[in-house]
FIVEX-258303 format. One record per residue: residue number from 0; chain; x, y, z of N, C-alpha, C in turn. Coordinates in nm, 2 decimals, always signed. Layout:
+------+-------+--------+--------+--------+--------+--------+--------+--------+--------+--------+
: resi : chain :    n_x :    n_y :    n_z :   ca_x :   ca_y :   ca_z :    c_x :    c_y :    c_z :
+------+-------+--------+--------+--------+--------+--------+--------+--------+--------+--------+
:  NUM :     A :      X :      Y :      Z :      X :      Y :      Z :      X :      Y :      Z :
...
+------+-------+--------+--------+--------+--------+--------+--------+--------+--------+--------+
end
This chain:
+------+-------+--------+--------+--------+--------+--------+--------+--------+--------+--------+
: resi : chain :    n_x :    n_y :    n_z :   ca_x :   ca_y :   ca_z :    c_x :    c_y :    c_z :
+------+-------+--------+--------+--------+--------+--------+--------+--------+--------+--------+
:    0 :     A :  +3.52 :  -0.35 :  -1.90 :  +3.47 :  -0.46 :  -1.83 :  +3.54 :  -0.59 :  -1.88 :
:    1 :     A :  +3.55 :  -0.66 :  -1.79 :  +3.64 :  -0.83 :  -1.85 :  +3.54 :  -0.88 :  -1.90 :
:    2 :     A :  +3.56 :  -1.00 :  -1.96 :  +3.53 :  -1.06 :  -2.07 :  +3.46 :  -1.18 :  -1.96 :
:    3 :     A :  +3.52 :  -1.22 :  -1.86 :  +3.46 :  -1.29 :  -1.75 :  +3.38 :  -1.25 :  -1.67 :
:    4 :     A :  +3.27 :  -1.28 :  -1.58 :  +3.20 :  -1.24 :  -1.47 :  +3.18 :  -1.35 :  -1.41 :
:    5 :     A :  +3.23 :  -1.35 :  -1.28 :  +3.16 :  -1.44 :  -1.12 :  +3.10 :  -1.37 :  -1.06 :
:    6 :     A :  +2.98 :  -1.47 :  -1.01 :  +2.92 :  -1.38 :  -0.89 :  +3.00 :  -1.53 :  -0.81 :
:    7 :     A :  +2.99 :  -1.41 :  -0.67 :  +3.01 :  -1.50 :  -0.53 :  +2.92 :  -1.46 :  -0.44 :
:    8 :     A :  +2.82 :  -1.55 :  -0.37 :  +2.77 :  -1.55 :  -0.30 :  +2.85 :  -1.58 :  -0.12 :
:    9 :     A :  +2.89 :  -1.47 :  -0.02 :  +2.92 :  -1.50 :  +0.07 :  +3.05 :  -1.41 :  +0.03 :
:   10 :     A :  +3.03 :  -1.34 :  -0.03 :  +3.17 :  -1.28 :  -0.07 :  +3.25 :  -1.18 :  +0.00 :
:   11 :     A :  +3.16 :  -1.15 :  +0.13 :  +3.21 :  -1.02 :  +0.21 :  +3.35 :  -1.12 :  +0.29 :
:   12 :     A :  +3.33 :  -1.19 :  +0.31 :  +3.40 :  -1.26 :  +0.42 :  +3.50 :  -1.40 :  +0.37 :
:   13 :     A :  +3.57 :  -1.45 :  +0.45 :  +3.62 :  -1.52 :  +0.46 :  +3.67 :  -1.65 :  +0.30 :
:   14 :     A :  +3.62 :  -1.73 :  +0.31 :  +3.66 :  -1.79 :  +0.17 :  +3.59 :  -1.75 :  +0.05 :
:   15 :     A :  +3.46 :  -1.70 :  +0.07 :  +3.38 :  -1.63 :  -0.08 :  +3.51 :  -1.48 :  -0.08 :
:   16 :     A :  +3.54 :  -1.43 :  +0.01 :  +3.62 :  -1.29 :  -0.01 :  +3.72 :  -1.34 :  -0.11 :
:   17 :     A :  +3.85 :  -1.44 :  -0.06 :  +3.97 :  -1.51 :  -0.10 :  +3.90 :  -1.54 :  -0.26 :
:   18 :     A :  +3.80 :  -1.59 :  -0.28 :  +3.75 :  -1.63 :  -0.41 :  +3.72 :  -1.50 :  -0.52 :
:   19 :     A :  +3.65 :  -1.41 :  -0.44 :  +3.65 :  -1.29 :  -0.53 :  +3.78 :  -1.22 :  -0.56 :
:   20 :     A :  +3.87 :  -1.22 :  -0.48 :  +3.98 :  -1.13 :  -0.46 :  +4.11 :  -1.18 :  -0.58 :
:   21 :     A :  +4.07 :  -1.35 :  -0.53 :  +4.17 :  -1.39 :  -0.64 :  +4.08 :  -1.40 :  -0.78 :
:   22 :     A :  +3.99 :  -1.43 :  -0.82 :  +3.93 :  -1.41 :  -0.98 :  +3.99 :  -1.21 :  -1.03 :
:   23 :     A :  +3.98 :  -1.17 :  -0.94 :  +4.02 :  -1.00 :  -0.98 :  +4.14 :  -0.97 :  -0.99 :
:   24 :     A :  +4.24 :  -1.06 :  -0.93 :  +4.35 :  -1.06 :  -0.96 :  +4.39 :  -1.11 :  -1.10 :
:   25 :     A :  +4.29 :  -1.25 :  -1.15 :  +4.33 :  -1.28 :  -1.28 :  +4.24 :  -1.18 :  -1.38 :
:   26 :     A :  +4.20 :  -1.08 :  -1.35 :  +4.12 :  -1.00 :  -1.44 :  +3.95 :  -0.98 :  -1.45 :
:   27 :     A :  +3.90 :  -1.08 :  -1.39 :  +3.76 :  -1.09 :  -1.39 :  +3.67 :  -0.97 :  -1.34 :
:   28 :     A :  +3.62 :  -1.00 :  -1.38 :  +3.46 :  -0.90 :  -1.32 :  +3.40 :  -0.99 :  -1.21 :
:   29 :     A :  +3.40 :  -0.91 :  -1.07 :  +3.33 :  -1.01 :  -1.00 :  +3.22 :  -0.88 :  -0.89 :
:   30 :     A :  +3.12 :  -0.99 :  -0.89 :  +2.97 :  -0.93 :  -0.83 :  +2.98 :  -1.03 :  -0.72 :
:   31 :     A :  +3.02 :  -0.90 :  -0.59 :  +3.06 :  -0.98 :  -0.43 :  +2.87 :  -0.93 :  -0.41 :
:   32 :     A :  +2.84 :  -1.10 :  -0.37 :  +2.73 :  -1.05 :  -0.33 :  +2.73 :  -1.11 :  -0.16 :
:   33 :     A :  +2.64 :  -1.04 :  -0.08 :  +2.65 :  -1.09 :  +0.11 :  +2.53 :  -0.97 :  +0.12 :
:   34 :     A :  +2.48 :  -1.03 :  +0.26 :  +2.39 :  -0.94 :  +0.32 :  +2.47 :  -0.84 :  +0.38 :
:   35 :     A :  +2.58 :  -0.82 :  +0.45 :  +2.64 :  -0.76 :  +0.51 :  +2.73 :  -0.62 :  +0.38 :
:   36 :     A :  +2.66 :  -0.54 :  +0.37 :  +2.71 :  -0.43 :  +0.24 :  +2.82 :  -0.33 :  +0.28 :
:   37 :     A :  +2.87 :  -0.29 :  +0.38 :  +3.02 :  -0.24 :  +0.40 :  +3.08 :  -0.37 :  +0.34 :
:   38 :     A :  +3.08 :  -0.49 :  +0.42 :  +3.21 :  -0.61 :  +0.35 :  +3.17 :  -0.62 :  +0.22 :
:   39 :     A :  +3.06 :  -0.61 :  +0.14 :  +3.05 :  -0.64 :  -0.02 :  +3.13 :  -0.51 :  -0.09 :
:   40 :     A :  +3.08 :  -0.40 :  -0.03 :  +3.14 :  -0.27 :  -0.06 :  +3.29 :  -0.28 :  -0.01 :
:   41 :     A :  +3.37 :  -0.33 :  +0.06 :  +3.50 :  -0.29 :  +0.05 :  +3.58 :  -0.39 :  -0.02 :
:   42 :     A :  +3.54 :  -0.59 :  -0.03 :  +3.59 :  -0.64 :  -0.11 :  +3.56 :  -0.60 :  -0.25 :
:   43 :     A :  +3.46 :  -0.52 :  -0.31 :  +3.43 :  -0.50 :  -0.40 :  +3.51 :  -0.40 :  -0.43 :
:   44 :     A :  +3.56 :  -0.30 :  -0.35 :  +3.69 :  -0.21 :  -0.39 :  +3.80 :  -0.27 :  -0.38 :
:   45 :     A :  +3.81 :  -0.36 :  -0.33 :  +3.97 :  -0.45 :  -0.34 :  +3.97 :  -0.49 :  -0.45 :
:   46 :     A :  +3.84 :  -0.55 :  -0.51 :  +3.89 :  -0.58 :  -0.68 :  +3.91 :  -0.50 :  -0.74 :
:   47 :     A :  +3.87 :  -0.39 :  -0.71 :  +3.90 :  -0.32 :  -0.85 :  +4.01 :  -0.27 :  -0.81 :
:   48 :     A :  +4.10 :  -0.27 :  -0.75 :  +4.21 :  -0.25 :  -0.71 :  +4.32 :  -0.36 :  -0.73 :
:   49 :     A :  +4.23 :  -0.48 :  -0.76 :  +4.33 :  -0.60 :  -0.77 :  +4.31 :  -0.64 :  -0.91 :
:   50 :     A :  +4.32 :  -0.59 :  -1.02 :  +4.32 :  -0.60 :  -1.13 :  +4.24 :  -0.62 :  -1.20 :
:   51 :     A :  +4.08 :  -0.64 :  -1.16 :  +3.96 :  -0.67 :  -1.26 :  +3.87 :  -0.60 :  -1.20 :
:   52 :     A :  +3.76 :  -0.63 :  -1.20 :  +3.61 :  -0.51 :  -1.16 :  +3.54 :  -0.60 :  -1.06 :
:   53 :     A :  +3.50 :  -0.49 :  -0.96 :  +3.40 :  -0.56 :  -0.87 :  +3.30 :  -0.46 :  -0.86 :
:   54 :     A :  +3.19 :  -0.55 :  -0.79 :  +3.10 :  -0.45 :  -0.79 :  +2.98 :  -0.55 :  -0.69 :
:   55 :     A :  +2.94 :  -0.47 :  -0.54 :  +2.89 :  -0.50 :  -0.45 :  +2.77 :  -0.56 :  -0.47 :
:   56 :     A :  +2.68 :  -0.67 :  -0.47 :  +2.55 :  -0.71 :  -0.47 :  +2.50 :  -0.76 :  -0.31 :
:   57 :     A :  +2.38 :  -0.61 :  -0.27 :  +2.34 :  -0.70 :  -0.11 :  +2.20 :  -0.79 :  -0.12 :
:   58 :     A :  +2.21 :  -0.83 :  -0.06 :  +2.11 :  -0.95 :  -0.11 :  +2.11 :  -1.03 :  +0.02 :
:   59 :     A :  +1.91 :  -1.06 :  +0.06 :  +1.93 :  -1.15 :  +0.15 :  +1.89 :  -1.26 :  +0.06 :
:   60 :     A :  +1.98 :  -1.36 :  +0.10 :  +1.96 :  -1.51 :  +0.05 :  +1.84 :  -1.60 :  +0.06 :
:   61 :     A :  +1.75 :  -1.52 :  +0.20 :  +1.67 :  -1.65 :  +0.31 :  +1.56 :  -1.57 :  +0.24 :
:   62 :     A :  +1.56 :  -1.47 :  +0.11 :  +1.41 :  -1.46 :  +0.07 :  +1.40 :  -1.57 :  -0.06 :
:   63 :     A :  +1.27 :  -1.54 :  -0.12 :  +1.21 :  -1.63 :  -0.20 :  +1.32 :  -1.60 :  -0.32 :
:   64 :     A :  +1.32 :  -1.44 :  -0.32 :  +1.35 :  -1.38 :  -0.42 :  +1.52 :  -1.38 :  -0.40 :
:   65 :     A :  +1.60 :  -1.37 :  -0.31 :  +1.70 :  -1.34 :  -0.30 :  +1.81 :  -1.41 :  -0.42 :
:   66 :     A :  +1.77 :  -1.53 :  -0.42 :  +1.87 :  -1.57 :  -0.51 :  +1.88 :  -1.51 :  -0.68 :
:   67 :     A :  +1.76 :  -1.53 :  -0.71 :  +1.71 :  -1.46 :  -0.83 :  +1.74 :  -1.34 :  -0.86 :
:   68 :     A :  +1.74 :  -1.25 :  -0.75 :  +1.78 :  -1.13 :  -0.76 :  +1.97 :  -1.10 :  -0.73 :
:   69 :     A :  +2.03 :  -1.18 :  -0.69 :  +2.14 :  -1.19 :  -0.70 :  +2.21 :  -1.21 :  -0.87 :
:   70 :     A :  +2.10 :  -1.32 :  -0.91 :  +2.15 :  -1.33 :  -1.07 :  +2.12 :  -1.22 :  -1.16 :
:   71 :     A :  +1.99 :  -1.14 :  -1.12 :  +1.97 :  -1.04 :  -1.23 :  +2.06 :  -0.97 :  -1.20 :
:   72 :     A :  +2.08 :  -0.90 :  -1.12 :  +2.17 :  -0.78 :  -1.08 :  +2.32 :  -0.82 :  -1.12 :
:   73 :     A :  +2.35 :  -0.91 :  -1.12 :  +2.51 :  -0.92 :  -1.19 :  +2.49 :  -0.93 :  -1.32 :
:   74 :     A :  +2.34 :  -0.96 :  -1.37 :  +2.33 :  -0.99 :  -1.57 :  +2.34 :  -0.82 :  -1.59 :
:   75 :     A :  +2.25 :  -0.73 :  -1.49 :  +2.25 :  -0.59 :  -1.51 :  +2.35 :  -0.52 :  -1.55 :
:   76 :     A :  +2.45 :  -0.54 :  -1.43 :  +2.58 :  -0.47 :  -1.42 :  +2.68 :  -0.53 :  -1.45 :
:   77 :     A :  +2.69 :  -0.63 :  -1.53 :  +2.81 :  -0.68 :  -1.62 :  +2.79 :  -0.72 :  -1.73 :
:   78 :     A :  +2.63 :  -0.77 :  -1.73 :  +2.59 :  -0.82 :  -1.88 :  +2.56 :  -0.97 :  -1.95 :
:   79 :     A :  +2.63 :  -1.01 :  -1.83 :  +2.64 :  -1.13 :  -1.86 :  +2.69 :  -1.23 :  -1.69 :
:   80 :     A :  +2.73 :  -1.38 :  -1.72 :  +2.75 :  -1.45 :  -1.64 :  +2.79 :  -1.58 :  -1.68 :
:   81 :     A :  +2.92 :  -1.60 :  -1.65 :  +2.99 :  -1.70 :  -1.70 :  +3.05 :  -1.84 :  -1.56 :
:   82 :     A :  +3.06 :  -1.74 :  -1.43 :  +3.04 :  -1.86 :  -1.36 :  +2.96 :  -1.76 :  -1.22 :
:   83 :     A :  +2.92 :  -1.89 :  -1.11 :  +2.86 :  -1.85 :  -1.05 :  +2.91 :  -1.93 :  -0.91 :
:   84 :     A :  +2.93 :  -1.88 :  -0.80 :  +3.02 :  -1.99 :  -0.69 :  +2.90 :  -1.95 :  -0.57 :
:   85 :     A :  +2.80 :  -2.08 :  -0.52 :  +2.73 :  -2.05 :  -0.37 :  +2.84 :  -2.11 :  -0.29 :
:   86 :     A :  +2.89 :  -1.95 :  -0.18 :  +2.97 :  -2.02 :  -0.10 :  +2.88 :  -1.92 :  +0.06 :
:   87 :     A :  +2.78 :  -1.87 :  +0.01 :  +2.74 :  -1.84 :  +0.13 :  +2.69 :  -1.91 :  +0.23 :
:   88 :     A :  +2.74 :  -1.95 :  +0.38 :  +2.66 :  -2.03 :  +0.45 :  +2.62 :  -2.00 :  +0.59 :
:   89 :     A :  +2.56 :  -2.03 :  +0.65 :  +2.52 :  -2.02 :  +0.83 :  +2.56 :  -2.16 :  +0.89 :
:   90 :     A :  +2.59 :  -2.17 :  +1.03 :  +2.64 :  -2.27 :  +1.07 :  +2.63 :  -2.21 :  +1.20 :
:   91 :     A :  +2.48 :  -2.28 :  +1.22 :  +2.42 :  -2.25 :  +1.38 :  +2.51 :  -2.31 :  +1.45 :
:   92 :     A :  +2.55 :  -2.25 :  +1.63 :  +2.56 :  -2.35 :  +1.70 :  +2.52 :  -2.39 :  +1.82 :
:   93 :     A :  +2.49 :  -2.52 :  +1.84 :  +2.37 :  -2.55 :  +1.93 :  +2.45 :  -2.68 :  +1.96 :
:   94 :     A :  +2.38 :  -2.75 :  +2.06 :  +2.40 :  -2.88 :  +2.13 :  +2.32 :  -2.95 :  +2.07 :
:   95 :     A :  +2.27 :  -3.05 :  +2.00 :  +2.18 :  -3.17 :  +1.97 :  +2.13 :  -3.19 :  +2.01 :
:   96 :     A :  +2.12 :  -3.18 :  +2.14 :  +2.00 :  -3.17 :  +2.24 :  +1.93 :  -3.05 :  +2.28 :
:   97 :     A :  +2.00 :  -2.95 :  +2.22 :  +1.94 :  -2.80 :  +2.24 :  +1.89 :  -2.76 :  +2.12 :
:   98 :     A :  +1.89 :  -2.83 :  +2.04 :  +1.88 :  -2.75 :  +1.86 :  +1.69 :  -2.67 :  +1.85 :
:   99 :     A :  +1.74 :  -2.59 :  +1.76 :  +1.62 :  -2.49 :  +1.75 :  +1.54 :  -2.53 :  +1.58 :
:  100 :     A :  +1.43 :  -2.51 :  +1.58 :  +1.34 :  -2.52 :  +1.47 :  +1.43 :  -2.36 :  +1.41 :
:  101 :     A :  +1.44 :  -2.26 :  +1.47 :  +1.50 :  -2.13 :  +1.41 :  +1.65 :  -2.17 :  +1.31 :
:  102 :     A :  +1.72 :  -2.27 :  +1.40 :  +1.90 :  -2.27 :  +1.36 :  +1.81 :  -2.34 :  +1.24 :
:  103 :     A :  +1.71 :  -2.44 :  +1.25 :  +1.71 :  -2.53 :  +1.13 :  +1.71 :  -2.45 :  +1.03 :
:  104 :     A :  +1.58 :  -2.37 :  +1.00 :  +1.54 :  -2.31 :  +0.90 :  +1.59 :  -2.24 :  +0.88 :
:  105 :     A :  +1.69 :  -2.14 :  +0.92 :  +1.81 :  -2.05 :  +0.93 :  +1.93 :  -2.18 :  +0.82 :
:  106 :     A :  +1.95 :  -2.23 :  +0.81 :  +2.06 :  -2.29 :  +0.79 :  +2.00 :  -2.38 :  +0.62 :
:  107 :     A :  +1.88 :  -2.43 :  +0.62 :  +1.82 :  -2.52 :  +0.50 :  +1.83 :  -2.39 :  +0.47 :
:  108 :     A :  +1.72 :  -2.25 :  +0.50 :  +1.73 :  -2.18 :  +0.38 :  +1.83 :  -2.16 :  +0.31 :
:  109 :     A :  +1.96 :  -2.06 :  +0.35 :  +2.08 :  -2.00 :  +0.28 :  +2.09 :  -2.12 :  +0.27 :
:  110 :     A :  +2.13 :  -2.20 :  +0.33 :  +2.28 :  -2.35 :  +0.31 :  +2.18 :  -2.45 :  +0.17 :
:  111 :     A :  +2.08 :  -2.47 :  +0.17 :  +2.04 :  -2.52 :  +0.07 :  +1.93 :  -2.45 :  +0.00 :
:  112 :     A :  +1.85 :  -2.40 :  +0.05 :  +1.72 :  -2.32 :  -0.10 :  +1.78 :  -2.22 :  -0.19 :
:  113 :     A :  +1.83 :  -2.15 :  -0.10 :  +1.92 :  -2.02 :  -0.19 :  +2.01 :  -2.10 :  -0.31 :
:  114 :     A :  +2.10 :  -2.21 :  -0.24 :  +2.16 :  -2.24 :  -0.38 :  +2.11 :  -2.30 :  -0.48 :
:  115 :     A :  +1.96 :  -2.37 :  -0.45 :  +1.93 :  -2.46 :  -0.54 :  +1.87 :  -2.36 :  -0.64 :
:  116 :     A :  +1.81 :  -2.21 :  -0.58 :  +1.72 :  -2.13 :  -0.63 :  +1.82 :  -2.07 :  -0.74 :
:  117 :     A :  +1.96 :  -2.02 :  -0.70 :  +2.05 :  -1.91 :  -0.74 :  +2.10 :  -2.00 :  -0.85 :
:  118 :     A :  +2.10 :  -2.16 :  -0.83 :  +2.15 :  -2.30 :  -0.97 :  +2.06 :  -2.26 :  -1.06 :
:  119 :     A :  +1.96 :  -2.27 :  -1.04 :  +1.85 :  -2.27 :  -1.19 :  +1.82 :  -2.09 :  -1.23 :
:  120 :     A :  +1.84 :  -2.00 :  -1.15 :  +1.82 :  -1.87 :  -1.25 :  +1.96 :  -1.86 :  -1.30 :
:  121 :     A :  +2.07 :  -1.90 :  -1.24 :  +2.23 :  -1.87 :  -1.31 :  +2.20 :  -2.01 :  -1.42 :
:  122 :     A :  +2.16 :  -2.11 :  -1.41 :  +2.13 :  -2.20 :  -1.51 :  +2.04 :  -2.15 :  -1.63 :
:  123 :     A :  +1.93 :  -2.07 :  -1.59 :  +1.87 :  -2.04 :  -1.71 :  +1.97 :  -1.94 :  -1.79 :
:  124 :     A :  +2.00 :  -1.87 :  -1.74 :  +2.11 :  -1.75 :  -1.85 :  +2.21 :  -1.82 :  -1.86 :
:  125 :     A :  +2.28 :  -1.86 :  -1.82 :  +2.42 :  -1.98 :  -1.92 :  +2.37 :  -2.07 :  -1.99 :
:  126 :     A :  +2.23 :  -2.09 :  -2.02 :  +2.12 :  -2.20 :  -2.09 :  +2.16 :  -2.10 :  -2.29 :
:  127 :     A :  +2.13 :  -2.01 :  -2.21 :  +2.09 :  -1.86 :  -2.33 :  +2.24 :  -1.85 :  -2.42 :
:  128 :     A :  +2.32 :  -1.85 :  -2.30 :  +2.54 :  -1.84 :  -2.37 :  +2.58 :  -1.98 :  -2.41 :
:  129 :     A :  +2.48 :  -2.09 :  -2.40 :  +2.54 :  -2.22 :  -2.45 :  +2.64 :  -2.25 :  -2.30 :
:  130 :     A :  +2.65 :  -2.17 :  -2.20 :  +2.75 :  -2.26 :  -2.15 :  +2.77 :  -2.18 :  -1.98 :
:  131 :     A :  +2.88 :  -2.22 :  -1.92 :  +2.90 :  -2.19 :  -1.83 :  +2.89 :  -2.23 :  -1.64 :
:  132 :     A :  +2.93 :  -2.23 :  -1.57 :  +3.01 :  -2.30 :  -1.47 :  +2.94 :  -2.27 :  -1.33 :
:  133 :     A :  +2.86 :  -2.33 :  -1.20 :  +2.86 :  -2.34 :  -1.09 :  +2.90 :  -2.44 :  -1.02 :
:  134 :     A :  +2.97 :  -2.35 :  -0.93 :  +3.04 :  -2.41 :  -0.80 :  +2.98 :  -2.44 :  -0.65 :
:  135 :     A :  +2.94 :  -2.52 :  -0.60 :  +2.91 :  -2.54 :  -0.46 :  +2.98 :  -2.54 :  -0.37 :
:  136 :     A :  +3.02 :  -2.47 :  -0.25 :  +3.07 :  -2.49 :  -0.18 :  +3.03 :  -2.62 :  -0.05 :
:  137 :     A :  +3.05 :  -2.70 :  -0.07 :  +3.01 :  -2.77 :  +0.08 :  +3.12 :  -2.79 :  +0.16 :
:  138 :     A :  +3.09 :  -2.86 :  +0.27 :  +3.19 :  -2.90 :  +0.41 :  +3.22 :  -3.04 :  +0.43 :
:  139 :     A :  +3.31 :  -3.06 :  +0.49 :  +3.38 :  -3.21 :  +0.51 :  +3.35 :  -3.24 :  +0.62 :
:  140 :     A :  +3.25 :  -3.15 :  +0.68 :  +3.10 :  -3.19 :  +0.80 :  +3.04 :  -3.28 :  +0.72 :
:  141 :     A :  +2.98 :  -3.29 :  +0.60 :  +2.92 :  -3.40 :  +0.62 :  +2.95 :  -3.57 :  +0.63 :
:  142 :     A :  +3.11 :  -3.60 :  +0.65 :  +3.17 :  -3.73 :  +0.66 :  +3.25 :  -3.77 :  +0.78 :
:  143 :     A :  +3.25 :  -3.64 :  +0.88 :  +3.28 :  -3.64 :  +0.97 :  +3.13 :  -3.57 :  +1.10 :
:  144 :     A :  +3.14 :  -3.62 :  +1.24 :  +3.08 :  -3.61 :  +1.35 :  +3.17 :  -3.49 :  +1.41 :
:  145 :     A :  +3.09 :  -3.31 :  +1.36 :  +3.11 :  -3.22 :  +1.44 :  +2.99 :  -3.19 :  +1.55 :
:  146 :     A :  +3.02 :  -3.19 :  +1.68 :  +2.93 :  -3.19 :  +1.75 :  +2.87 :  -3.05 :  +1.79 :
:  147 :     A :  +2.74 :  -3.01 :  +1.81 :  +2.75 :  -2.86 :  +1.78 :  +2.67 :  -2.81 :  +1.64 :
:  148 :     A :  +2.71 :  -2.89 :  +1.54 :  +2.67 :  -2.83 :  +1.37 :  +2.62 :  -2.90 :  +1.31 :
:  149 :     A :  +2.51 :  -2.98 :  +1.34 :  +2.41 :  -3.10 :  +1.31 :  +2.32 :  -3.03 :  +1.19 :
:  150 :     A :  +2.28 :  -2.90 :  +1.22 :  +2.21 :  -2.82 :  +1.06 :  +2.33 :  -2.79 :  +1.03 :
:  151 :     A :  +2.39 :  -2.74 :  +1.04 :  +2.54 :  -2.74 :  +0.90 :  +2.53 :  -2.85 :  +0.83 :
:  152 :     A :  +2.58 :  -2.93 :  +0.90 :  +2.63 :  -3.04 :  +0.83 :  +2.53 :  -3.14 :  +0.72 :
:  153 :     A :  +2.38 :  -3.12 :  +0.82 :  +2.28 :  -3.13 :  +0.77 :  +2.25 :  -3.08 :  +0.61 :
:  154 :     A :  +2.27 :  -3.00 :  +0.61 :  +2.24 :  -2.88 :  +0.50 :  +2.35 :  -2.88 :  +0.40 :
:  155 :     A :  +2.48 :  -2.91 :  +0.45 :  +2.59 :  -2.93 :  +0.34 :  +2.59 :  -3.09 :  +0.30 :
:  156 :     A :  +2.57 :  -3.16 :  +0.33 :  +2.54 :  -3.30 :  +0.28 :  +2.40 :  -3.30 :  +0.19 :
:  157 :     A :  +2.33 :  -3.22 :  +0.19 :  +2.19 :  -3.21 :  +0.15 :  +2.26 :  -3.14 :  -0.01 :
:  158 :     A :  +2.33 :  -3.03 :  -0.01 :  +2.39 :  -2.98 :  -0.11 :  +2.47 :  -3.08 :  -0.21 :
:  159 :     A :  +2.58 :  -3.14 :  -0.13 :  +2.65 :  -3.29 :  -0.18 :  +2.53 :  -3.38 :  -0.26 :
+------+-------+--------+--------+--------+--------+--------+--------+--------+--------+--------+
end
């Protein structure tokens, strides 16, 4: 096992994937976590393919527990936790004049409770190692007018 561990949240796909893929390239241990468990399960074989260890965490985000349980499960299976990156997000799309109470809450949960939830249990165990690193992902929705993504944007400025 490396001497490093990331968890990524959002890791089946798109920029959480590119994030796990390249920490495994520099050797790390990385815990792809996503609700979607084929994509956690196959980036998670890319890493271990791409020079360091991975290992799939499914997890929904939009529970109470989700985030928390994302952190135990990588302390489980690697032992530890040295950084932690929320890049999982939703990004309803609706008209402004169509917007749904559903996109909202869909979008505050994962885009903001999960991370603030998944900051303080990965905060309490790097509290325990003296140390250690989270990253937020946000969007450059929040300083620009995308029309369409008012809870995105909403939710990633709320993160900022």
């Amino acid at each position: 096992m490396s001497e490093q561990v990331i968890a990524v949240s959002g890791g089946a796909q798109g920029f959480g994937e590119a994030i796990c893929r390249a920490m495994a390239a520099r050797g790390w241990t990385v815990a792809v976590a996503d609700l979607n468990a084929q994509g956690a399960a196959a980036v998670a074989a890319a890493c271990n393919q791409g020079g360091g260890m991975g290992f799939p965490i499914v997890v929904d985000l939009a529970t109470p527990e989700g985030p928390g349980d994302m952190i135990e499960q990588t302390i489980d299976r690697a032992g530890r936790l040295d950084v932690l990156v929320n890049c999982a997000a939703v990004a309803p799309v609706e008209a402004f004049l169509d917007m749904t109470a559903q996109a909202w809450e869909r979008a505050l949960l994962i885009n903001v409770r999960a991370v603030a939830l998944a900051m303080a249990a990965a905060g309490r165990e790097m509290a325990k190692r003296n140390g250690g690193r989270i990253i937020n992902v946000t969007s450059a929705a929040v300083r620009m007018a995308l029309p369409n993504y008012t809870a995105y944007a909403a939710s990633k400025a709320a993160v900022d």
